[in-house]
C-alpha positions as CSV (number, residue, x, y, z in Angstrom):
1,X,70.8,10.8,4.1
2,X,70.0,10.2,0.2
3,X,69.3,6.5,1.1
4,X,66.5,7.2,4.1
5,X,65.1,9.6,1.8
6,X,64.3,7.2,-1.1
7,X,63.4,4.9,1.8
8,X,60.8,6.9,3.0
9,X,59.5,7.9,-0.5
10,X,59.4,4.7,-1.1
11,X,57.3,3.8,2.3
12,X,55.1,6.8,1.7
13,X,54.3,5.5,-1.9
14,X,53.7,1.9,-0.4
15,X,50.8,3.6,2.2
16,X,48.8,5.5,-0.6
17,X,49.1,2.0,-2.8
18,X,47.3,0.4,-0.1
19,X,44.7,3.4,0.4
20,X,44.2,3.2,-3.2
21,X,43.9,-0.7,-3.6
22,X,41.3,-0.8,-0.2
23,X,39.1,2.0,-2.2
24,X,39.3,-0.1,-5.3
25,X,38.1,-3.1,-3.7
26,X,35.5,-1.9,-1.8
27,X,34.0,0.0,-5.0
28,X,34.0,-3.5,-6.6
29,X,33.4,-5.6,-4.3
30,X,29.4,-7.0,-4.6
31,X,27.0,-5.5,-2.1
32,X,26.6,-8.0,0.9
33,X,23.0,-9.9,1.0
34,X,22.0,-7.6,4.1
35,X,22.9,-4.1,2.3
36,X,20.2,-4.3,-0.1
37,X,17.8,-5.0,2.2
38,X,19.1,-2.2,4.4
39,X,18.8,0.1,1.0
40,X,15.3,-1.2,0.6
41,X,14.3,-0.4,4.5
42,X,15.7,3.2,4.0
43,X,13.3,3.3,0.6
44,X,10.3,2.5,2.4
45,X,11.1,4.4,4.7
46,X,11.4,7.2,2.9
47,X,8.2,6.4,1.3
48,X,6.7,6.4,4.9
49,X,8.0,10.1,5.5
50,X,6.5,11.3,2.1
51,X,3.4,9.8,2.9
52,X,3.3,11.7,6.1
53,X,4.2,14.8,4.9
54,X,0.7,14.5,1.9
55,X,-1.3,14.0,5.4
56,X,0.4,17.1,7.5
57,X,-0.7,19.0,4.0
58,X,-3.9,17.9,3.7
59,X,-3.2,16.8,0.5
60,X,-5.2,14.2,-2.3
61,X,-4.8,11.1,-4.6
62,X,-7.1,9.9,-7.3
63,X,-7.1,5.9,-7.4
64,X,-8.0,2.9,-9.4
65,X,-8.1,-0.8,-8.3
66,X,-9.3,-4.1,-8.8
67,X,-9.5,-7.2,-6.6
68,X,-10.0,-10.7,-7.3
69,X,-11.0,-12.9,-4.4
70,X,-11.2,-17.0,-5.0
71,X,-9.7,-20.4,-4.4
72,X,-6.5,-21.1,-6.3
73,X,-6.9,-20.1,-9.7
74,X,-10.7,-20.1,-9.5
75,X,-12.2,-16.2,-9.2
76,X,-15.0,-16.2,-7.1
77,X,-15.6,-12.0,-7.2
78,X,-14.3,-9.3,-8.9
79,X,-14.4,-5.8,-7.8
80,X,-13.6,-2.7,-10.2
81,X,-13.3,0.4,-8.4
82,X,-11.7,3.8,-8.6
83,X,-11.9,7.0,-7.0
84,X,-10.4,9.5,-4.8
85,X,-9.1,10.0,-1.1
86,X,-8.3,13.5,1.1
87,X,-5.8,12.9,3.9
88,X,-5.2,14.6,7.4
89,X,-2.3,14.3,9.4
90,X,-1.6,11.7,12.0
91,X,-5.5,10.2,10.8
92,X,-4.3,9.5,7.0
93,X,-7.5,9.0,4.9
94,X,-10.2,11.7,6.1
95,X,-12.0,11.7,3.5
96,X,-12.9,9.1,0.1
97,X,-15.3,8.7,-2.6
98,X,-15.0,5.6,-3.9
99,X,-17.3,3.9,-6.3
100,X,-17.4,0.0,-7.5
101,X,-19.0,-2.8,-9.3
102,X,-18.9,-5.6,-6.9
103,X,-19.4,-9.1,-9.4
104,X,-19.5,-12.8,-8.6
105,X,-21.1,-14.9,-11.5
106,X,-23.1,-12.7,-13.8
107,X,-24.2,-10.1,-11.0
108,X,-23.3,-7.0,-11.1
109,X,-23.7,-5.1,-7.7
110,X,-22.9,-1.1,-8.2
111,X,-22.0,0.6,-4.9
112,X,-20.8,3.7,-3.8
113,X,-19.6,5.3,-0.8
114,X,-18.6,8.8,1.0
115,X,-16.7,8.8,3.7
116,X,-15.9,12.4,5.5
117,X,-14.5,12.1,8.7
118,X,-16.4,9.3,10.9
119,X,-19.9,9.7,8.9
120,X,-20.2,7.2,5.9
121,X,-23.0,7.6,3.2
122,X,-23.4,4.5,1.0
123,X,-26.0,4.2,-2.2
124,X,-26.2,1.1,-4.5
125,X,-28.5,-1.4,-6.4
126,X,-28.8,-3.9,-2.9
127,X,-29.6,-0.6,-0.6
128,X,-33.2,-0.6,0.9
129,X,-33.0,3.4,0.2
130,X,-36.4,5.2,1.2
131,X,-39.0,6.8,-1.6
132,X,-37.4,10.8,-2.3
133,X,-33.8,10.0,-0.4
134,X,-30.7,8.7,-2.1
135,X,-27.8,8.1,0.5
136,X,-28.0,5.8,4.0
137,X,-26.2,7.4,6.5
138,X,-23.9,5.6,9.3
139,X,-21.5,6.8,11.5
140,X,-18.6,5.4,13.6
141,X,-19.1,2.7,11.0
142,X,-16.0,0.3,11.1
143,X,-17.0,-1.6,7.8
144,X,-16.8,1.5,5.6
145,X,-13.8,3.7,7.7
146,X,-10.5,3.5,6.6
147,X,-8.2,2.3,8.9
148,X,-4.5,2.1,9.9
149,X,-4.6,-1.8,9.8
150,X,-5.5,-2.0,6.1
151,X,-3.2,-3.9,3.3
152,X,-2.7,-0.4,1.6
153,X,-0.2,1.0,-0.1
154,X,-1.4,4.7,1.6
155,X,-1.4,3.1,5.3
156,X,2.5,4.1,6.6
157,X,2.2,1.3,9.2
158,X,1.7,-1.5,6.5
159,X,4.8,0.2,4.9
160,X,6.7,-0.2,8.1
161,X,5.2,-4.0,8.5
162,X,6.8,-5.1,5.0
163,X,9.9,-3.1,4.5
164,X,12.4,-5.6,6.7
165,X,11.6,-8.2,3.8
166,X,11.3,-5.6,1.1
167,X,13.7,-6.0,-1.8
168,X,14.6,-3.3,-4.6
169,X,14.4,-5.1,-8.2
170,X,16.1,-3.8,-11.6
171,X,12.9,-3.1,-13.0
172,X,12.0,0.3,-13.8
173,X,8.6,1.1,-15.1
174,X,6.8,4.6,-15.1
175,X,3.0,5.6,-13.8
176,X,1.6,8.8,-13.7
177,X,4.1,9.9,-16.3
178,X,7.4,9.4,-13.9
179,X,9.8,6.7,-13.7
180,X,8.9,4.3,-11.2
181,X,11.5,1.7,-9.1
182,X,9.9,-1.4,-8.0
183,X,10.4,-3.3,-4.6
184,X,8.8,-7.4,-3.8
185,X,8.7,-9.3,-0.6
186,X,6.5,-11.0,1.2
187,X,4.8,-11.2,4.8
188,X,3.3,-13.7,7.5
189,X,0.4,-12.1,9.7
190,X,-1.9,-13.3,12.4
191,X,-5.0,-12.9,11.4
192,X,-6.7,-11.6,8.3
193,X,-10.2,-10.5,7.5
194,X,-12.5,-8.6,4.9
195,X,-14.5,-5.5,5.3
196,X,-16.2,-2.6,2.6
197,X,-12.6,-0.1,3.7
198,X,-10.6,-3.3,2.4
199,X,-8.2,-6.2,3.3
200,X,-7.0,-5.8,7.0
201,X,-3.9,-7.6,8.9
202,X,-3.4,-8.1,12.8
203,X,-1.6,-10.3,15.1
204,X,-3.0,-13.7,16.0
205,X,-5.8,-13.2,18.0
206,X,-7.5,-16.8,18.3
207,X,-10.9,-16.3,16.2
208,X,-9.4,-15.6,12.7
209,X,-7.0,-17.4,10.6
210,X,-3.8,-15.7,9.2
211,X,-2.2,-16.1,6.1
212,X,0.8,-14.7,3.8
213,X,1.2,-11.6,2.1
214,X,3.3,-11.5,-1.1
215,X,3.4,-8.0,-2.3
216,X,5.0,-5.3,-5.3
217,X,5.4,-1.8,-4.8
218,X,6.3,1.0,-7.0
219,X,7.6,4.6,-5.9
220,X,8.0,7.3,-7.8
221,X,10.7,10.0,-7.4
222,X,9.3,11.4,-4.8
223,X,9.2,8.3,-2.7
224,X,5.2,8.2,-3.0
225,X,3.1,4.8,-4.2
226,X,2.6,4.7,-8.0
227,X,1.2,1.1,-8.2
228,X,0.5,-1.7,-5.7
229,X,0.0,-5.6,-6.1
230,X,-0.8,-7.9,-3.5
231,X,-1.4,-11.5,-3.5
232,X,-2.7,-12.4,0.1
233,X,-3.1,-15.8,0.7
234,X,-5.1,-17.2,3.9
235,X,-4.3,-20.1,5.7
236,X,-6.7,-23.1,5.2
237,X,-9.8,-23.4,7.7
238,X,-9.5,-27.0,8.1
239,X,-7.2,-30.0,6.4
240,X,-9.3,-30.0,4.0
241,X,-10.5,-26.5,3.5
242,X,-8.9,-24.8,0.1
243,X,-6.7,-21.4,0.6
244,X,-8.8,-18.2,0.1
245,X,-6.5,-15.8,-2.1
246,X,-7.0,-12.4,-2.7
247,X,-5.5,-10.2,-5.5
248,X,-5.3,-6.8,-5.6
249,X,-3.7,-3.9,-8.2
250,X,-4.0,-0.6,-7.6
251,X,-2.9,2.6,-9.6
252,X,-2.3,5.9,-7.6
253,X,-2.1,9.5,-9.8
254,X,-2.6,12.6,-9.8
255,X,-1.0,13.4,-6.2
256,X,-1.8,16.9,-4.9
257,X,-5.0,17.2,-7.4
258,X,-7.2,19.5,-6.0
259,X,-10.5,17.1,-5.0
260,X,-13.7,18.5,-3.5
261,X,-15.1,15.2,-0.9
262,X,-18.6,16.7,0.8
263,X,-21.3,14.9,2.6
264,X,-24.5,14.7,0.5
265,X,-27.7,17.3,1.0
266,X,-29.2,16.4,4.2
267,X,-32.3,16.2,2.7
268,X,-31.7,13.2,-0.1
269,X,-30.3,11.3,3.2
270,X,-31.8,8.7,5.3
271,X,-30.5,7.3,8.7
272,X,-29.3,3.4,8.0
273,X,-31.1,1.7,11.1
Protein backbone atom coordinates (compact mmCIF):
# COMPACT_ATOMS: atom_id res chain seq x y z
CA UNK A 1 0.00 0.00 0.00
CA UNK A 2 2.98 2.43 0.90
CA UNK A 3 4.46 1.65 -2.59
CA UNK A 4 1.11 2.69 -4.81
CA UNK A 5 0.99 5.59 -2.57
CA UNK A 6 4.37 7.15 -3.42
CA UNK A 7 3.43 5.95 -6.90
CA UNK A 8 0.71 8.00 -7.25
CA UNK A 9 2.36 11.01 -5.49
CA UNK A 10 4.74 10.60 -7.67
CA UNK A 11 2.22 10.51 -10.87
CA UNK A 12 0.26 13.44 -9.46
CA UNK A 13 3.60 15.49 -9.13
CA UNK A 14 4.50 14.46 -12.81
CA UNK A 15 0.83 15.98 -14.09
CA UNK A 16 1.14 19.49 -12.37
CA UNK A 17 5.00 19.51 -13.83
CA UNK A 18 3.59 19.32 -17.20
CA UNK A 19 0.70 21.95 -16.35
CA UNK A 20 3.37 24.12 -15.07
CA UNK A 21 6.02 23.61 -17.96
CA UNK A 22 2.90 24.10 -20.82
CA UNK A 23 2.06 27.61 -18.94
CA UNK A 24 5.69 28.42 -18.96
CA UNK A 25 6.09 27.88 -22.51
CA UNK A 26 3.30 29.50 -23.69
CA UNK A 27 4.10 32.77 -21.54
CA UNK A 28 7.48 32.70 -23.36
CA UNK A 29 6.89 31.58 -26.35
CA UNK A 30 7.00 34.76 -29.09
CA UNK A 31 3.62 35.88 -30.33
CA UNK A 32 2.86 34.23 -33.81
CA UNK A 33 3.06 36.71 -37.00
CA UNK A 34 -0.97 36.67 -37.14
CA UNK A 35 -1.59 37.60 -33.27
CA UNK A 36 -0.33 40.95 -33.62
CA UNK A 37 -2.20 41.69 -36.35
CA UNK A 38 -5.30 40.14 -34.68
CA UNK A 39 -4.22 42.62 -31.51
CA UNK A 40 -4.06 45.45 -33.99
CA UNK A 41 -7.68 44.55 -35.72
CA UNK A 42 -9.22 44.53 -32.10
CA UNK A 43 -7.29 48.24 -31.61
CA UNK A 44 -8.95 49.68 -34.51
CA UNK A 45 -11.64 48.26 -33.74
CA UNK A 46 -11.93 49.65 -30.72
CA UNK A 47 -11.07 52.86 -32.09
CA UNK A 48 -14.15 52.40 -34.44
CA UNK A 49 -16.57 51.85 -31.34
CA UNK A 50 -15.13 55.14 -29.57
CA UNK A 51 -15.58 56.95 -32.59
CA UNK A 52 -19.17 55.96 -32.70
CA UNK A 53 -19.99 56.49 -29.37
CA UNK A 54 -18.46 60.79 -29.90
CA UNK A 55 -21.21 60.71 -32.85
CA UNK A 56 -24.29 59.02 -30.71
CA UNK A 57 -23.14 62.09 -28.21
CA UNK A 58 -23.05 64.61 -30.35
CA UNK A 59 -19.80 65.32 -29.38
CA UNK A 60 -16.62 67.82 -31.04
CA UNK A 61 -12.95 67.82 -32.08
CA UNK A 62 -10.73 70.75 -32.85
CA UNK A 63 -8.26 69.88 -35.75
CA UNK A 64 -5.09 70.83 -37.51
CA UNK A 65 -3.58 69.53 -40.85
CA UNK A 66 -1.49 70.00 -43.58
CA UNK A 67 -1.28 68.37 -47.02
CA UNK A 68 1.29 68.31 -49.61
CA UNK A 69 0.27 67.15 -53.07
CA UNK A 70 3.17 66.67 -55.93
CA UNK A 71 5.24 64.30 -58.01
CA UNK A 72 7.90 62.37 -56.14
CA UNK A 73 9.66 64.61 -54.01
CA UNK A 74 8.61 67.69 -55.89
CA UNK A 75 5.60 69.76 -53.81
CA UNK A 76 3.32 71.08 -56.13
CA UNK A 77 0.64 72.62 -53.29
CA UNK A 78 0.54 73.02 -49.83
CA UNK A 79 -2.46 73.41 -47.84
CA UNK A 80 -2.41 74.60 -43.97
CA UNK A 81 -5.60 74.24 -42.35
CA UNK A 82 -7.14 73.76 -38.99
CA UNK A 83 -10.39 73.93 -37.47
CA UNK A 84 -13.22 72.26 -35.84
CA UNK A 85 -15.92 69.50 -36.54
CA UNK A 86 -19.51 68.56 -34.60
CA UNK A 87 -20.60 64.89 -35.16
CA UNK A 88 -24.09 63.16 -35.14
CA UNK A 89 -24.66 59.65 -34.94
CA UNK A 90 -24.75 57.19 -37.78
CA UNK A 91 -23.96 60.66 -40.17
CA UNK A 92 -20.36 61.38 -38.37
CA UNK A 93 -19.34 64.97 -39.31
CA UNK A 94 -22.62 67.25 -39.11
CA UNK A 95 -21.13 70.11 -38.80
CA UNK A 96 -17.25 71.89 -39.61
CA UNK A 97 -15.58 75.06 -39.87
CA UNK A 98 -12.57 74.74 -41.37
CA UNK A 99 -10.36 77.40 -42.59
CA UNK A 100 -7.03 77.17 -45.06
CA UNK A 101 -4.41 78.76 -47.09
CA UNK A 102 -4.39 76.75 -50.21
CA UNK A 103 -0.51 77.61 -52.00
CA UNK A 104 1.14 76.43 -55.11
CA UNK A 105 4.24 78.67 -56.11
CA UNK A 106 4.04 82.01 -54.36
CA UNK A 107 0.11 82.21 -54.23
CA UNK A 108 -1.55 82.18 -51.48
CA UNK A 109 -5.35 81.30 -51.79
CA UNK A 110 -7.27 81.82 -48.24
CA UNK A 111 -10.58 79.90 -48.02
CA UNK A 112 -12.98 79.12 -45.65
CA UNK A 113 -15.85 77.05 -45.26
CA UNK A 114 -19.15 76.09 -43.01
CA UNK A 115 -20.67 73.16 -43.32
CA UNK A 116 -24.04 72.53 -41.16
CA UNK A 117 -25.87 69.69 -42.11
CA UNK A 118 -26.25 69.52 -46.13
CA UNK A 119 -25.85 73.59 -46.58
CA UNK A 120 -22.18 74.75 -47.20
CA UNK A 121 -21.10 78.47 -47.00
CA UNK A 122 -17.65 79.18 -48.53
CA UNK A 123 -15.75 82.84 -48.50
CA UNK A 124 -12.19 83.32 -49.84
CA UNK A 125 -9.86 85.61 -51.92
CA UNK A 126 -10.97 83.56 -55.54
CA UNK A 127 -14.85 83.89 -54.54
CA UNK A 128 -16.92 86.21 -56.95
CA UNK A 129 -18.84 87.37 -53.52
CA UNK A 130 -21.58 90.12 -54.31
CA UNK A 131 -21.14 94.06 -53.06
CA UNK A 132 -22.69 94.03 -49.01
CA UNK A 133 -22.70 89.87 -48.72
CA UNK A 134 -19.87 87.80 -47.40
CA UNK A 135 -20.66 83.87 -47.73
CA UNK A 136 -21.86 81.82 -51.12
CA UNK A 137 -24.25 79.49 -50.21
CA UNK A 138 -24.62 75.74 -51.77
CA UNK A 139 -26.43 72.96 -50.69
CA UNK A 140 -26.30 69.15 -51.33
CA UNK A 141 -22.88 70.24 -52.39
CA UNK A 142 -20.67 67.04 -52.76
CA UNK A 143 -17.35 68.96 -53.09
CA UNK A 144 -17.57 70.59 -49.72
CA UNK A 145 -19.76 67.58 -47.60
CA UNK A 146 -17.98 65.34 -45.67
CA UNK A 147 -18.30 61.98 -46.48
CA UNK A 148 -17.99 58.32 -45.31
CA UNK A 149 -15.50 57.57 -48.29
CA UNK A 150 -12.90 60.06 -47.16
CA UNK A 151 -9.05 59.00 -46.19
CA UNK A 152 -9.88 60.31 -42.53
CA UNK A 153 -8.81 59.34 -39.42
CA UNK A 154 -12.64 60.40 -38.07
CA UNK A 155 -14.40 58.23 -41.02
CA UNK A 156 -15.02 54.51 -38.98
CA UNK A 157 -15.27 52.90 -42.40
CA UNK A 158 -11.71 53.91 -43.46
CA UNK A 159 -10.78 52.51 -39.96
CA UNK A 160 -12.36 49.25 -40.85
CA UNK A 161 -10.68 49.46 -44.60
CA UNK A 162 -7.04 49.56 -43.03
CA UNK A 163 -7.16 47.63 -39.83
CA UNK A 164 -6.54 43.84 -41.52
CA UNK A 165 -3.00 45.34 -42.46
CA UNK A 166 -2.73 47.51 -39.46
CA UNK A 167 0.34 46.87 -37.26
CA UNK A 168 0.93 48.05 -33.48
CA UNK A 169 4.63 49.56 -33.25
CA UNK A 170 6.80 50.13 -29.94
CA UNK A 171 6.61 53.62 -30.35
CA UNK A 172 4.84 55.58 -27.83
CA UNK A 173 4.47 59.28 -28.23
CA UNK A 174 1.84 61.65 -26.48
CA UNK A 175 -0.69 64.40 -28.21
CA UNK A 176 -3.13 66.38 -26.47
CA UNK A 177 -1.30 65.77 -23.30
CA UNK A 178 -1.92 61.69 -23.24
CA UNK A 179 0.20 58.96 -24.15
CA UNK A 180 -0.32 57.90 -27.51
CA UNK A 181 0.40 54.11 -29.16
CA UNK A 182 1.11 54.14 -32.81
CA UNK A 183 -0.10 51.62 -35.50
CA UNK A 184 1.37 51.57 -39.72
CA UNK A 185 0.19 49.62 -42.65
CA UNK A 186 -0.64 50.18 -45.85
CA UNK A 187 -3.63 49.83 -48.45
CA UNK A 188 -4.50 49.19 -52.27
CA UNK A 189 -7.75 50.97 -53.52
CA UNK A 190 -9.65 51.27 -56.73
CA UNK A 191 -9.88 54.46 -57.42
CA UNK A 192 -8.89 57.67 -55.83
CA UNK A 193 -9.83 61.30 -56.41
CA UNK A 194 -9.70 64.90 -54.82
CA UNK A 195 -12.42 67.17 -53.70
CA UNK A 196 -12.67 70.59 -51.07
CA UNK A 197 -14.06 67.64 -47.96
CA UNK A 198 -10.60 65.87 -48.81
CA UNK A 199 -8.89 62.73 -50.22
CA UNK A 200 -11.62 59.98 -51.14
CA UNK A 201 -11.08 56.03 -51.84
CA UNK A 202 -13.58 53.59 -53.75
CA UNK A 203 -13.39 50.41 -55.56
CA UNK A 204 -12.31 50.31 -59.21
CA UNK A 205 -14.85 51.83 -61.12
CA UNK A 206 -13.23 52.27 -64.77
CA UNK A 207 -12.82 56.22 -65.04
CA UNK A 208 -10.36 56.88 -62.23
CA UNK A 209 -7.08 55.46 -61.40
CA UNK A 210 -6.23 53.83 -57.96
CA UNK A 211 -3.28 53.88 -56.03
CA UNK A 212 -1.74 52.83 -52.47
CA UNK A 213 -2.27 54.12 -49.20
CA UNK A 214 0.53 53.94 -46.65
CA UNK A 215 -0.69 55.25 -43.45
CA UNK A 216 0.28 56.06 -39.29
CA UNK A 217 -2.20 56.25 -36.72
CA UNK A 218 -2.02 57.22 -33.14
CA UNK A 219 -4.75 56.49 -30.41
CA UNK A 220 -4.89 57.70 -27.27
CA UNK A 221 -6.25 55.86 -24.15
CA UNK A 222 -9.37 56.12 -25.02
CA UNK A 223 -9.04 54.47 -28.31
CA UNK A 224 -9.78 57.99 -30.17
CA UNK A 225 -7.30 59.47 -33.19
CA UNK A 226 -4.57 61.72 -31.72
CA UNK A 227 -2.52 62.07 -35.02
CA UNK A 228 -2.83 60.83 -38.54
CA UNK A 229 -0.25 60.52 -41.51
CA UNK A 230 -0.95 59.35 -44.84
CA UNK A 231 1.16 58.99 -47.84
CA UNK A 232 -1.31 58.15 -50.73
CA UNK A 233 0.31 57.39 -53.79
CA UNK A 234 -1.67 57.13 -57.27
CA UNK A 235 -1.04 54.92 -59.89
CA UNK A 236 0.54 56.49 -63.01
CA UNK A 237 -1.91 57.76 -65.89
CA UNK A 238 0.20 56.49 -68.63
CA UNK A 239 3.85 54.64 -68.98
CA UNK A 240 5.15 57.61 -68.90
CA UNK A 241 3.00 59.71 -66.62
CA UNK A 242 4.84 60.35 -62.95
CA UNK A 243 2.89 59.12 -59.63
CA UNK A 244 0.82 61.87 -57.97
CA UNK A 245 1.51 61.56 -54.14
CA UNK A 246 -0.27 63.12 -51.55
CA UNK A 247 0.75 63.73 -47.85
CA UNK A 248 -1.18 64.38 -45.24
CA UNK A 249 -0.63 65.10 -41.10
CA UNK A 250 -3.19 65.81 -39.04
CA UNK A 251 -3.47 66.62 -35.23
CA UNK A 252 -6.87 65.94 -33.41
CA UNK A 253 -7.33 67.68 -29.55
CA UNK A 254 -9.48 68.90 -27.48
CA UNK A 255 -12.21 65.95 -27.72
CA UNK A 256 -15.58 66.83 -26.21
CA UNK A 257 -14.73 70.78 -26.28
CA UNK A 258 -17.73 72.47 -26.30
CA UNK A 259 -17.83 74.21 -30.09
CA UNK A 260 -20.57 76.48 -31.33
CA UNK A 261 -20.81 75.66 -35.71
CA UNK A 262 -23.90 78.12 -36.96
CA UNK A 263 -24.81 79.13 -40.45
CA UNK A 264 -23.94 82.76 -41.14
CA UNK A 265 -26.72 85.77 -41.04
CA UNK A 266 -28.97 85.28 -43.91
CA UNK A 267 -28.47 88.52 -44.84
CA UNK A 268 -24.34 88.71 -45.49
CA UNK A 269 -25.34 85.48 -47.76
CA UNK A 270 -25.61 85.11 -51.39
CA UNK A 271 -26.97 82.01 -53.35
CA UNK A 272 -23.71 80.46 -55.37
CA UNK A 273 -25.37 79.98 -58.97
Amino acid sequence: MTRLRSAMAKDDLMRRLSVLLGVLALLLTPSLPGTAHAQSRGSLTQAISALKSEFAERSSVLFSQKTRDGFGSDVVALTVAHGKHRFAAKVGVYASDVTDTFTTGDRPVHFRMINVGRDSYTQGTWANIPEGKKWLHRRDSDGFLWSQNLVDALNPKFLQLISSGAEKTSAMDRYDGVPAIRYDGSVKVGSLGSRQAGIYYGPKDGRSVGGRIKWKLWLGPDSLPRRFQAEIVSDPYGPEREVDIVRMNVLYKGWGTPVHIAAPPKNLVAEDD
